[in-house]
N, CA, C and O atoms as a Tinker XYZ file with bonds, in Angstrom:
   408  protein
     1  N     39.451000    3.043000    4.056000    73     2
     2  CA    39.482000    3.889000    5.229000    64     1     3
     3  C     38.084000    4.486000    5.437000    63     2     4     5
     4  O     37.539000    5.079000    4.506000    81     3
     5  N     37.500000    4.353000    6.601000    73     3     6
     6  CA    36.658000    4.727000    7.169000    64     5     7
     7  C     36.490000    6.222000    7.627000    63     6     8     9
     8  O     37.236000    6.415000    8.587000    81     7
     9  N     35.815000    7.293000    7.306000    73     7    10
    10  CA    35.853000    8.595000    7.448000    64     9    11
    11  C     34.639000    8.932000    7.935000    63    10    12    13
    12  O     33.636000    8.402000    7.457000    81    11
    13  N     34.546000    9.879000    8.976000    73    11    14
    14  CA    33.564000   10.047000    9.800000    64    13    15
    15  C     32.464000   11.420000    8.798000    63    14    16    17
    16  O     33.005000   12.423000    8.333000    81    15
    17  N     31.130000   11.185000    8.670000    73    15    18
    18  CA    30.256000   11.996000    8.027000    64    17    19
    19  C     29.220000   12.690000    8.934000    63    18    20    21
    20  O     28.704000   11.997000    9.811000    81    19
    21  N     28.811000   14.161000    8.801000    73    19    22
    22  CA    27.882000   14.190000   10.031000    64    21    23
    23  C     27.516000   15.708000    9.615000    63    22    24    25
    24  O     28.110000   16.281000    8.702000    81    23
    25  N     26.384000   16.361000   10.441000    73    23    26
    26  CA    26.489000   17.700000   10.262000    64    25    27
    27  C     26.092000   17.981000   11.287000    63    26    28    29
    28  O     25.237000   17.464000   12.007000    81    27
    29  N     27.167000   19.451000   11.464000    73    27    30
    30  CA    27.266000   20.164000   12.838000    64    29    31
    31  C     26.529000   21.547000   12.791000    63    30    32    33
    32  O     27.193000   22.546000   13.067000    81    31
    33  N     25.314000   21.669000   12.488000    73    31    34
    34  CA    24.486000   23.001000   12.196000    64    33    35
    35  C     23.772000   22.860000   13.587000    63    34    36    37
    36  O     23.271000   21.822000   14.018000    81    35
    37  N     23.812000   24.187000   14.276000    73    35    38
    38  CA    22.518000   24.352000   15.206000    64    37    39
    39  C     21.124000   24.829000   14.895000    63    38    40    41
    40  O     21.024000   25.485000   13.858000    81    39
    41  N     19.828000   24.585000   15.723000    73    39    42
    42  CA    18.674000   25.147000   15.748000    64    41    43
    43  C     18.955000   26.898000   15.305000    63    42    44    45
    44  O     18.985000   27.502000   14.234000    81    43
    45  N     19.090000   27.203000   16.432000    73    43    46
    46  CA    19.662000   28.596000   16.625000    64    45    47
    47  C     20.085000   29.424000   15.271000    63    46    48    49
    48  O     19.502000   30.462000   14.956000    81    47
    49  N     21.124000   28.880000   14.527000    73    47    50
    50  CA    22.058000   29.309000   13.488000    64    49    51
    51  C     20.668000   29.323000   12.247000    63    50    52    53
    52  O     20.235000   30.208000   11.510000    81    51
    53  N     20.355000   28.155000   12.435000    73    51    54
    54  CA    19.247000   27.483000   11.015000    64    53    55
    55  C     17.966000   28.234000   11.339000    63    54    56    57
    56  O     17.080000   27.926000   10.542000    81    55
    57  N     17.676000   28.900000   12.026000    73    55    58
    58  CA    16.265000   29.529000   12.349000    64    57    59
    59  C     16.612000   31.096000   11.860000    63    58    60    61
    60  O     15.839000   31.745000   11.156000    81    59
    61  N     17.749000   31.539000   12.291000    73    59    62
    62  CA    18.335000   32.984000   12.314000    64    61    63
    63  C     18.687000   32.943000   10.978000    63    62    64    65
    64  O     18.684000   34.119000   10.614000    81    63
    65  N     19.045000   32.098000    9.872000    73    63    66
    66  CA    19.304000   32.140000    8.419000    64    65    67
    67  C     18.003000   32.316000    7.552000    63    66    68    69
    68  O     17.782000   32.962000    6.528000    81    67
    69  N     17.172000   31.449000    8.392000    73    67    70
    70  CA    15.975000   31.015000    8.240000    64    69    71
    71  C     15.072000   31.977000    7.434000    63    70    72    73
    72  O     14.582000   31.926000    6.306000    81    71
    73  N     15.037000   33.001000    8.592000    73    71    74
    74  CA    14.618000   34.057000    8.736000    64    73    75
    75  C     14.208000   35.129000    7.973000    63    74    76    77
    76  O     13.173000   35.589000    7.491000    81    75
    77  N     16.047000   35.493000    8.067000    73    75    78
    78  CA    16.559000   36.573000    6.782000    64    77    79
    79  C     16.260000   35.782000    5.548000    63    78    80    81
    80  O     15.874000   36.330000    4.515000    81    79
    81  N     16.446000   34.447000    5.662000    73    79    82
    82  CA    16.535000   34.428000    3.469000    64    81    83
    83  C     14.974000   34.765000    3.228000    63    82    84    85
    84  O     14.624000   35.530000    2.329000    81    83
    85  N     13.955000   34.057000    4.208000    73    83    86
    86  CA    12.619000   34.434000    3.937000    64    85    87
    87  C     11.807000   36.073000    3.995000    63    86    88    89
    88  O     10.824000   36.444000    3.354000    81    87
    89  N     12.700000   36.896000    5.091000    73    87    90
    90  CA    12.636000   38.548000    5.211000    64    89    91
    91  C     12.817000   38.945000    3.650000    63    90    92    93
    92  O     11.924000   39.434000    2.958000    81    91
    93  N     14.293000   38.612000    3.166000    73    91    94
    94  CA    14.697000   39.305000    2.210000    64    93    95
    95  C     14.072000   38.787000    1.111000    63    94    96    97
    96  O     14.044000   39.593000    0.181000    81    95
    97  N     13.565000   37.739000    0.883000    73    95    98
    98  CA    12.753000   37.331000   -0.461000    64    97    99
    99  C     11.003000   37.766000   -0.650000    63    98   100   101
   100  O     10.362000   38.076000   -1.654000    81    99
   101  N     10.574000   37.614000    0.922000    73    99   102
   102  CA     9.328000   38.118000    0.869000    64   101   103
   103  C      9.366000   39.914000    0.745000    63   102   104   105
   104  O      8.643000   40.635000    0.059000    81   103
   105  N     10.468000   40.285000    1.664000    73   103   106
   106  CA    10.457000   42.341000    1.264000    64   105   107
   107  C     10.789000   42.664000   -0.137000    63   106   108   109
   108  O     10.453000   43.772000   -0.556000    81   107
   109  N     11.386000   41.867000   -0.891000    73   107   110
   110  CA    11.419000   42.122000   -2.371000    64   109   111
   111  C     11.000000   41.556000   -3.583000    63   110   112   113
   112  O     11.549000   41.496000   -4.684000    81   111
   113  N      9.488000   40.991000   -3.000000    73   111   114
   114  CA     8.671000   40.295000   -4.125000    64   113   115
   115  C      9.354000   39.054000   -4.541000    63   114   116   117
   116  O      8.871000   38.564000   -5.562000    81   115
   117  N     10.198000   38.511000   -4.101000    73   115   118
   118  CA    10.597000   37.151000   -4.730000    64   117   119
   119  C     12.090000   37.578000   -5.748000    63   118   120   121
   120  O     12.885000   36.801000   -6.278000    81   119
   121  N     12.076000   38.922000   -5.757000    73   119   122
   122  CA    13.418000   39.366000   -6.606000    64   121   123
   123  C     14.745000   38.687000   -6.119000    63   122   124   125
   124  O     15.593000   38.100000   -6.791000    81   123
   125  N     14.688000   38.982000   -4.452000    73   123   126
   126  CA    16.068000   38.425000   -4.256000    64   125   127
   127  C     15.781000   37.000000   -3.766000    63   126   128   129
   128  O     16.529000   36.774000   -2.815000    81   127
   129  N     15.160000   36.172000   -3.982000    73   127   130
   130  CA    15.023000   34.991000   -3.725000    64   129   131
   131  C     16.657000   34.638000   -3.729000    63   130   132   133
   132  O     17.359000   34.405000   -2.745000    81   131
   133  N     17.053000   34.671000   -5.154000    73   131   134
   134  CA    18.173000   33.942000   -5.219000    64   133   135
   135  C     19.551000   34.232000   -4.331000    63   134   136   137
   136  O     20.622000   33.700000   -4.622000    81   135
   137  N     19.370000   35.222000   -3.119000    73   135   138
   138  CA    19.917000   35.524000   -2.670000    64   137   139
   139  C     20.000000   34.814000   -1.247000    63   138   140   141
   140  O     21.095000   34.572000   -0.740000    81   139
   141  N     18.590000   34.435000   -0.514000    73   139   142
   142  CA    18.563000   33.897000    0.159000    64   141   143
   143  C     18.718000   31.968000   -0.098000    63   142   144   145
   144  O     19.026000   30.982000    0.571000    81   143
   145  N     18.360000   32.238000   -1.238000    73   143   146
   146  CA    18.556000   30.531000   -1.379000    64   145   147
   147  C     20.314000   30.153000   -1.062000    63   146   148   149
   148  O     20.685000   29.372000   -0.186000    81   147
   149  N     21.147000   30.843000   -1.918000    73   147   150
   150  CA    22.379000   31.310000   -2.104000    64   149   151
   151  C     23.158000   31.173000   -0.090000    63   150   152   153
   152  O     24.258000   30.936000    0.408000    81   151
   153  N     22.004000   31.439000    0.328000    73   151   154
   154  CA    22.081000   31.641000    1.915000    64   153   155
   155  C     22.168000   30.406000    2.535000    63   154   156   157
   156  O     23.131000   29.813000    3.020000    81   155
   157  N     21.263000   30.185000    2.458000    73   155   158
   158  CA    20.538000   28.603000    3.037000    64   157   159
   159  C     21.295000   27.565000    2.751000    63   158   160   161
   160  O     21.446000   26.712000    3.625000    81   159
   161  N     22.008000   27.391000    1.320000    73   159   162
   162  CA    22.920000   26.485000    0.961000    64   161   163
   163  C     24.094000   26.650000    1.244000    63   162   164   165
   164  O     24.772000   25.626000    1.337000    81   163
   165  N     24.643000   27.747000    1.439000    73   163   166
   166  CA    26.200000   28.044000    1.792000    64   165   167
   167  C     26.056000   27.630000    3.617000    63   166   168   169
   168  O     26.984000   27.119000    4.244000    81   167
   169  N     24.877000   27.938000    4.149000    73   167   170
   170  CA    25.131000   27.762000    5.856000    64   169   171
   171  C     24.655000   25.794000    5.753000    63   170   172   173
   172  O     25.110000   25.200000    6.730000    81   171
   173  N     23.971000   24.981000    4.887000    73   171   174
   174  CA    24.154000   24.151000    4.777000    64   173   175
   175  C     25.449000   23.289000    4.681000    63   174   176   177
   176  O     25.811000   22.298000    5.315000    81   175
   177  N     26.015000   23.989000    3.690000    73   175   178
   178  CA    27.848000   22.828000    3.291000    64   177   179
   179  C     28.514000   23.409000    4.078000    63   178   180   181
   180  O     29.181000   22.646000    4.777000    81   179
   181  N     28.636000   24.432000    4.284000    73   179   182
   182  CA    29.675000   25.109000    6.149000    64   181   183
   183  C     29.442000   23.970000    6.897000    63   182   184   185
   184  O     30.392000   23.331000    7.349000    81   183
   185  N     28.038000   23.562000    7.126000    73   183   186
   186  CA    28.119000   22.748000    8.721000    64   185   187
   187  C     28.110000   21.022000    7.778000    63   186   188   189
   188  O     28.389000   20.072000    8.509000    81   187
   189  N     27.858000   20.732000    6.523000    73   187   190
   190  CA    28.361000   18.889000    6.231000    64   189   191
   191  C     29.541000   18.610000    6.069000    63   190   192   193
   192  O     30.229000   19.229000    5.257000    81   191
   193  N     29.998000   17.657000    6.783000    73   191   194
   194  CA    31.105000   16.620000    6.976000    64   193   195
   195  C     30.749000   15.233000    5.916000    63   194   196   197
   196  O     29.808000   14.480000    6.164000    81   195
   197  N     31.567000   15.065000    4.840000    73   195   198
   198  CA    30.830000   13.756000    4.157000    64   197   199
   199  C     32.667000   13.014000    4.054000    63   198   200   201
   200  O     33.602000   13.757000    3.753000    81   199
   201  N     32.837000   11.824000    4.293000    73   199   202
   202  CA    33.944000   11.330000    4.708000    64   201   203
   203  C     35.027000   11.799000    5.078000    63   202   204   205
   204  O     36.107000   11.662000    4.504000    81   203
   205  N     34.768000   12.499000    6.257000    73   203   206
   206  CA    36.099000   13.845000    6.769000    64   205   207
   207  C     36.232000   14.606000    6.023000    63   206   208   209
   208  O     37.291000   15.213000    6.182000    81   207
   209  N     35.526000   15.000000    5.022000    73   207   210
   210  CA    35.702000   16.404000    4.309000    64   209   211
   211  C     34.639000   17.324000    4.167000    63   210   212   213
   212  O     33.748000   17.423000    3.324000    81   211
   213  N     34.997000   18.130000    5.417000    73   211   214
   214  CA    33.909000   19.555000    5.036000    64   213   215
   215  C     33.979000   20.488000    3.548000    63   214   216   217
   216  O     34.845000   21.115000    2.937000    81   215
   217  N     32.256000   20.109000    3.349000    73   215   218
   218  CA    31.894000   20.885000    2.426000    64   217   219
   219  C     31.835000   22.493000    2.310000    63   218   220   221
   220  O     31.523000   23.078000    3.347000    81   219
   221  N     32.122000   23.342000    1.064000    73   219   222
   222  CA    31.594000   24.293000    1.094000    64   221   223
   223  C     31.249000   24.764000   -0.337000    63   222   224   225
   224  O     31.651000   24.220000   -1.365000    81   223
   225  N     30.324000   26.019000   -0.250000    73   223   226
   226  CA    29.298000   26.321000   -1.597000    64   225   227
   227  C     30.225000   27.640000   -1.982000    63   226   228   229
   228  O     30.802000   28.306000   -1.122000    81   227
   229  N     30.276000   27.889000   -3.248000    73   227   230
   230  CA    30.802000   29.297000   -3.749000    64   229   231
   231  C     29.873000   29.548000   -4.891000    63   230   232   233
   232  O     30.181000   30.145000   -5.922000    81   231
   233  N     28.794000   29.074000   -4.629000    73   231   234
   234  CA    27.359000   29.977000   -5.500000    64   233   235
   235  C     27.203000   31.688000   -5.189000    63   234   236   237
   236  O     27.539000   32.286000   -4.167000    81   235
   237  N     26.769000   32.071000   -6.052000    73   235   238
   238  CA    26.497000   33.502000   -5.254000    64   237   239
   239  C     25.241000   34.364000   -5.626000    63   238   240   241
   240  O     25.569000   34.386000   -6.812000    81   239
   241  N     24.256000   34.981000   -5.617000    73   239   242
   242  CA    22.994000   35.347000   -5.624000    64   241   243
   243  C     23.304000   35.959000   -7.013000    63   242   244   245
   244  O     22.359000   35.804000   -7.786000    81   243
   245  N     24.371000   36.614000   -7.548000    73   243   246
   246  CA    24.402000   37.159000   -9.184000    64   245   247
   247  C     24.412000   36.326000   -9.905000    63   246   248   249
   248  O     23.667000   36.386000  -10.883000    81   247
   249  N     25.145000   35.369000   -9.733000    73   247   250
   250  CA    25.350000   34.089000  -10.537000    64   249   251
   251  C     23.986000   33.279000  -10.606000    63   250   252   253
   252  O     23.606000   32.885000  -11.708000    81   251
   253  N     23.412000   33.079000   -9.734000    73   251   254
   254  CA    22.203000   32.271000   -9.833000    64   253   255
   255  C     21.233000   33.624000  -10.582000    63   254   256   257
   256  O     21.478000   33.824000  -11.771000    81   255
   257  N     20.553000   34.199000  -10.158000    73   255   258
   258  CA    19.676000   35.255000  -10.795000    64   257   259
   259  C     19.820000   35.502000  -12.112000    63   258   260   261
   260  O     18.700000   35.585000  -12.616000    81   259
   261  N     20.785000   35.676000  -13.002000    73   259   262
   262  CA    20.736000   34.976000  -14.206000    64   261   263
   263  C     19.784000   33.984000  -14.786000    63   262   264   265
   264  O     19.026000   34.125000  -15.746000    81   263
   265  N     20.043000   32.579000  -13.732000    73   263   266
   266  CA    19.642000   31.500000  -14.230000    64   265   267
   267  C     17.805000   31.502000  -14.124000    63   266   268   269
   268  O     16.861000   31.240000  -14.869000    81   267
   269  N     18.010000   31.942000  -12.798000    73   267   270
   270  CA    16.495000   32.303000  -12.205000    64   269   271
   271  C     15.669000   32.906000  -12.989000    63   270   272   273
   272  O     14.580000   32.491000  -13.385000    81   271
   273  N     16.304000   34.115000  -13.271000    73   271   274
   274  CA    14.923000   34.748000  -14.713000    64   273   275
   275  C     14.982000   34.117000  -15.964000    63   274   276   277
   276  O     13.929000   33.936000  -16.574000    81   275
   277  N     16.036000   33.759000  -16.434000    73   275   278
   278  CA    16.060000   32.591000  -17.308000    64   277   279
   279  C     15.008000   31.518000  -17.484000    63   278   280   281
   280  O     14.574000   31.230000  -18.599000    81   279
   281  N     14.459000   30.721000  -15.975000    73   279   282
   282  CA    14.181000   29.432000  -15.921000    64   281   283
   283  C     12.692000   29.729000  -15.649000    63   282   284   285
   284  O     11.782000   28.952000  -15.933000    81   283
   285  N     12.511000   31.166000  -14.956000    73   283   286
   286  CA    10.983000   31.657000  -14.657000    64   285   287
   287  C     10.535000   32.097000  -15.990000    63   286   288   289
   288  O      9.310000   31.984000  -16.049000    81   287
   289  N     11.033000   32.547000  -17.071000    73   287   290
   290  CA    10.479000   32.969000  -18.140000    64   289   291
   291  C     10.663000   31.932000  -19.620000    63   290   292   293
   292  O     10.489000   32.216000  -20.805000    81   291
   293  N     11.107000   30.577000  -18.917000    73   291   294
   294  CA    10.966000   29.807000  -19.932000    64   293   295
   295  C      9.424000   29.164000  -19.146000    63   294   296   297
   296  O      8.471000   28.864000  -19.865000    81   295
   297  N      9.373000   29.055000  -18.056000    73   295   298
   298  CA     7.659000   28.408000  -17.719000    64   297   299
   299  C      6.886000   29.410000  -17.959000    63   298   300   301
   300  O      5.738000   29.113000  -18.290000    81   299
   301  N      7.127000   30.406000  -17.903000    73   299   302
   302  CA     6.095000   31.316000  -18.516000    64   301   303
   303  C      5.816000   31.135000  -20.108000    63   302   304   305
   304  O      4.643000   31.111000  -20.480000    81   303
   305  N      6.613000   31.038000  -20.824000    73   303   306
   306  CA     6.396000   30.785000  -22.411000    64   305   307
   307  C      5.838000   29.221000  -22.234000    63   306   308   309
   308  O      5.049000   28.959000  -23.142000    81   307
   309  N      6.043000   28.089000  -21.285000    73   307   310
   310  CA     5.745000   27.260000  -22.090000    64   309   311
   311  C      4.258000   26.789000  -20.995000    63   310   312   313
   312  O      3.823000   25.672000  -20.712000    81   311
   313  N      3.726000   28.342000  -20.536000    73   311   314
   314  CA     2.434000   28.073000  -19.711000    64   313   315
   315  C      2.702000   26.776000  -18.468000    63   314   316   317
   316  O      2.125000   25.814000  -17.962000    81   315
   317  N      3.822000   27.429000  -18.421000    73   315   318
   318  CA     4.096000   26.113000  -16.622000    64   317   319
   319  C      4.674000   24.858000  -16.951000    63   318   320   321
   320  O      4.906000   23.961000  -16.140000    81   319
   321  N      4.939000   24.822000  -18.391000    73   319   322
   322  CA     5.659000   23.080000  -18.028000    64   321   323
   323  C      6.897000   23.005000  -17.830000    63   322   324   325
   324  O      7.385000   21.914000  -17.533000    81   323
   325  N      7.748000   24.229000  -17.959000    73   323   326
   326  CA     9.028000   24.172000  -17.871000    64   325   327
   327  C      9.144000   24.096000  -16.025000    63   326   328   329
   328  O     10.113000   23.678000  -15.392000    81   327
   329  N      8.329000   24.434000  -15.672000    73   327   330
   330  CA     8.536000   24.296000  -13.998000    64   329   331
   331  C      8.417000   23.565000  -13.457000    63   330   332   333
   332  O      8.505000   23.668000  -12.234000    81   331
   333  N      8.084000   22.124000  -14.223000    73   331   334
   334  CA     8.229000   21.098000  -13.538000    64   333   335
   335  C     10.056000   20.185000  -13.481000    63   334   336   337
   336  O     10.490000   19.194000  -12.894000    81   335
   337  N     10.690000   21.289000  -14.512000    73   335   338
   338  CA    12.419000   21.320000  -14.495000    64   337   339
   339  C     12.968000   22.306000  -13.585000    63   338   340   341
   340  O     14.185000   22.468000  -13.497000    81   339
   341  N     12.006000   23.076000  -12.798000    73   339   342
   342  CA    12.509000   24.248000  -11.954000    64   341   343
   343  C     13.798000   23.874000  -10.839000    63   342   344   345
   344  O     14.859000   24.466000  -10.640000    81   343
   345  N     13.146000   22.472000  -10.131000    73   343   346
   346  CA    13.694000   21.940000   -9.011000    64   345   347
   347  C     15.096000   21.265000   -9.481000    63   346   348   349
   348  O     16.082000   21.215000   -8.746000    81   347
   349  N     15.062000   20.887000  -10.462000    73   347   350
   350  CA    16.067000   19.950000  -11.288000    64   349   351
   351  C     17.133000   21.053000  -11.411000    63   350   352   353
   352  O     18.067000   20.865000  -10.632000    81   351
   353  N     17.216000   21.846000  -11.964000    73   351   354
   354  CA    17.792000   22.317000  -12.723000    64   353   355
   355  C     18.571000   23.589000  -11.468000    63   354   356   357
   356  O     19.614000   24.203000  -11.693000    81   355
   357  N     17.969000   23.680000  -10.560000    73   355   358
   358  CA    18.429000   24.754000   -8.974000    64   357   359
   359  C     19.109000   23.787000   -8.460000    63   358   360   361
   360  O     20.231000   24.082000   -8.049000    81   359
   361  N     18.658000   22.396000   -8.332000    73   359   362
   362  CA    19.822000   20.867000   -7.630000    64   361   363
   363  C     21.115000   20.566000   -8.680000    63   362   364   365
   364  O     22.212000   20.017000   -8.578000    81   363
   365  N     20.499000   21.110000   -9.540000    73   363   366
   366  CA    22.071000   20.767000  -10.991000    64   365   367
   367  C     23.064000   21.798000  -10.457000    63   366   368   369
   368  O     24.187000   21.439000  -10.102000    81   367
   369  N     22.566000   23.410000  -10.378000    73   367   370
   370  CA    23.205000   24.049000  -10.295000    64   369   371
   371  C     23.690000   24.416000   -9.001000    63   370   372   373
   372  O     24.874000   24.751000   -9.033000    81   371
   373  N     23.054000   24.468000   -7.660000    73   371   374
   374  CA    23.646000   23.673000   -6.455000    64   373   375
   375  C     24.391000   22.952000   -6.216000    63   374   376   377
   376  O     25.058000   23.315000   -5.247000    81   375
   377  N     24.820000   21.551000   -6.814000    73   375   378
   378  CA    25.662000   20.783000   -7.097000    64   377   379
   379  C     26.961000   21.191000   -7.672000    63   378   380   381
   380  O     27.950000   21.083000   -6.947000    81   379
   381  N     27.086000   21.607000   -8.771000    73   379   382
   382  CA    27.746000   22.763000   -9.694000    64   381   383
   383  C     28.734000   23.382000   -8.385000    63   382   384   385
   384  O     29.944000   23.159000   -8.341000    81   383
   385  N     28.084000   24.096000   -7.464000    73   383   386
   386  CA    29.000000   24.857000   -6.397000    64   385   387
   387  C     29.203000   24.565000   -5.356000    63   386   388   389
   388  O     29.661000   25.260000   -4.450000    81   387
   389  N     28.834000   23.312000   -5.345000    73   387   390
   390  CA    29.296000   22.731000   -3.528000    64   389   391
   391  C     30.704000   21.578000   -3.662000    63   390   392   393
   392  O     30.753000   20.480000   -4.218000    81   391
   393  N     31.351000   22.047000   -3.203000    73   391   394
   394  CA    32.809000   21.281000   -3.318000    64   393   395
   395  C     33.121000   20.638000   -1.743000    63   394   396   397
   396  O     32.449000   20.869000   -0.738000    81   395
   397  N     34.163000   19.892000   -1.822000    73   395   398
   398  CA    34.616000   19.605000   -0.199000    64   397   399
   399  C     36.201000   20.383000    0.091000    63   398   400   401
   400  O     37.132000   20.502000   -0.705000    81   399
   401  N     36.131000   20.718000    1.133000    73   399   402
   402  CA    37.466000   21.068000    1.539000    64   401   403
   403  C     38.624000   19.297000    1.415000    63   402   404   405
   404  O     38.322000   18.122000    1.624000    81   403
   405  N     40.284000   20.146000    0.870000    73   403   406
   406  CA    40.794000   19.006000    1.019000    64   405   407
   407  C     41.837000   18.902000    2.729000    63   406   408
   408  O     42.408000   17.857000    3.041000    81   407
């Protein structure tokens, strides 16, 4: 069976998210980063369709921030090489919370 895949996000919506996750991470030094990221990905799987089943994220900015000072203060001990696992390891845990509706 053939199931239709697609995403229904507007300009509008994605500029106005946009925004705030970058307001709120740049007004607090990068502290709440994980809050806006947390942002960006939840208004991402709201609007994907992947074989008739809309996605959605139940990450949440406490849950990640944990991981975040965790993963910033292991590249700090190992003078930056752990940050080349930075990206890896935010897509592991991204993954981790994006489910599909049944």
């Amino acid at each position: 069976m053939n199931r239709e895949s697609y995403f229904d996000g507007g300009l509008l919506s994605y500029i106005g998210h946009s925004l705030l996750a970058a307001l709120v991470t740049v007004c607090t030094l990068g502290i709440c980063a994980p809050w806006g990221i947390c942002l960006m990905y939840k208004w991402k799987a709201k609007h994907t369709v992947i074989d008739g089943r809309r996605l959605y994220f139940d990450g949440t900015a406490l849950q990640l921030f944990g991981n975040w000072m965790k993963w910033w203060l292991l590249t700090l001990i190992t003078f930056g090489i752990y940050g080349f696992w930075l990206h890896i390891k935010l897509e592991q845990w991204i993954a981790k919370h994006t489910h599909h509706l049944y």
